[in-house]
C-alpha positions in Angstrom: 0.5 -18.8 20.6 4.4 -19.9 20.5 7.0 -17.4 19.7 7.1 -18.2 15.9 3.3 -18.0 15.1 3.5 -14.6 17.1 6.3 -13.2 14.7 4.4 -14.7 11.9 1.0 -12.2 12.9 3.1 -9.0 14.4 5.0 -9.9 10.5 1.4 -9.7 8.8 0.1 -6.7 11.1 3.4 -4.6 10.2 2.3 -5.1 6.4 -1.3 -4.1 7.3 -0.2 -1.1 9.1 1.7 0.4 6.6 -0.7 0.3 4.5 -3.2 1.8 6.4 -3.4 5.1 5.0 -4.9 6.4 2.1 -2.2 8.2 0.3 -0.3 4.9 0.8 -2.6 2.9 -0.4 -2.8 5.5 -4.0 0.9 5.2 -4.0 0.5 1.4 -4.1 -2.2 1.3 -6.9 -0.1 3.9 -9.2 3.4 1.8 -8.4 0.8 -1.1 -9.7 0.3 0.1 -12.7 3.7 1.0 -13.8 7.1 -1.5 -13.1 8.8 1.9 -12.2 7.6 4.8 -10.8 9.4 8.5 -10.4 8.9 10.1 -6.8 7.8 13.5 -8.5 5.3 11.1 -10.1 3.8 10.0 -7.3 4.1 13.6 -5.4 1.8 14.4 -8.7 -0.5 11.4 -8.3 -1.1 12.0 -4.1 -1.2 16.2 -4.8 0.8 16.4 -2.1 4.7 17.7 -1.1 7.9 16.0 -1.8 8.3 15.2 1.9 5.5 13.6 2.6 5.6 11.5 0.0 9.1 10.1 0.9 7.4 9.7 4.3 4.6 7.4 3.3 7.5 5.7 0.9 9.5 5.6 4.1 6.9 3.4 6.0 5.8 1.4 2.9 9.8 0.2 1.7 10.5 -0.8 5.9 7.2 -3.0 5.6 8.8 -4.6 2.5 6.1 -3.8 0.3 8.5 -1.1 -2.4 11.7 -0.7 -3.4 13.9 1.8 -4.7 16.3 2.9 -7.1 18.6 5.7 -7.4 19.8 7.1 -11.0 21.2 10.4 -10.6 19.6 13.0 -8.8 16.0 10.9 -9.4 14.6 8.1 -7.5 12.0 5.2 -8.7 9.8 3.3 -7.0 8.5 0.1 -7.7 6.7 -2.9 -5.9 8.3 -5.9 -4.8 5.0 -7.7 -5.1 2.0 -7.3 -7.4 -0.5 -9.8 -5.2 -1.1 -6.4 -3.7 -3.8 -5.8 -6.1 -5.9 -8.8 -5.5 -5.7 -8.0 -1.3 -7.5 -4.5 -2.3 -10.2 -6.4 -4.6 -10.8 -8.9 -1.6 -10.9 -5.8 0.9 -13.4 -4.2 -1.8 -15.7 -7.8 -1.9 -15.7 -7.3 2.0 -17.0 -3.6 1.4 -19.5 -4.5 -0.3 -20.7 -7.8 1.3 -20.9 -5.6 4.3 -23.1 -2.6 2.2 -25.2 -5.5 1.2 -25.9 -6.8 4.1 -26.9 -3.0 5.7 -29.4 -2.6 2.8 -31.2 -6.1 3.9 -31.1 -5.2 7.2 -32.8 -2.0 6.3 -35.5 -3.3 3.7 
């Protein structure tokens, strides 16, 4: 592997890491629902503190995957992508491929 193809993968595995968590992966299904999305919105939608939510924000805006906005004392969150949403439906078909193929194993 040259030196380009192995930025390309550590690029792709940064992306995959950050999302590898299952608050961050709410926060990225509520941001896709809404183009804008207030941080005491999504501390609402994980049921969790302020500070943890800026964490998981933290990780997910260095990965490139949000962006944010300040406007006053309030700050919105938004995705700079929406292909996210079709990556979770392909990790889903996987899911269940893999269920399926238990269930023969088993019958």
């Amino acid at each position: 592997m040259d030196k380009n193809e192995k930025a390309k993968y550590e690029t792709r595995a940064k992306v995959l890491k950050a999302l590898a968590h299952p608050a961050r992966l709410k926060l990225v299904d509520v941001l896709s629902e809404d183009d804008q999305v207030c941080v005491c919105d999504l501390t609402e939608a994980i049921g969790t503190d302020m500070s943890t939510v800026s964490r998981h924000l933290t990780q997910l805006k260095n990965a490139g995957i949000v962006e944010s906005e300040k406007r006053g004392q309030m700050v919105f969150y938004r995705l700079r992508v929406k292909c996210l949403k079709q990556l979770f439906g392909c990790i889903e078909s996987v899911v269940k491929c893999h269920v399926d193929h238990q269930l023969n194993v088993l019958s």
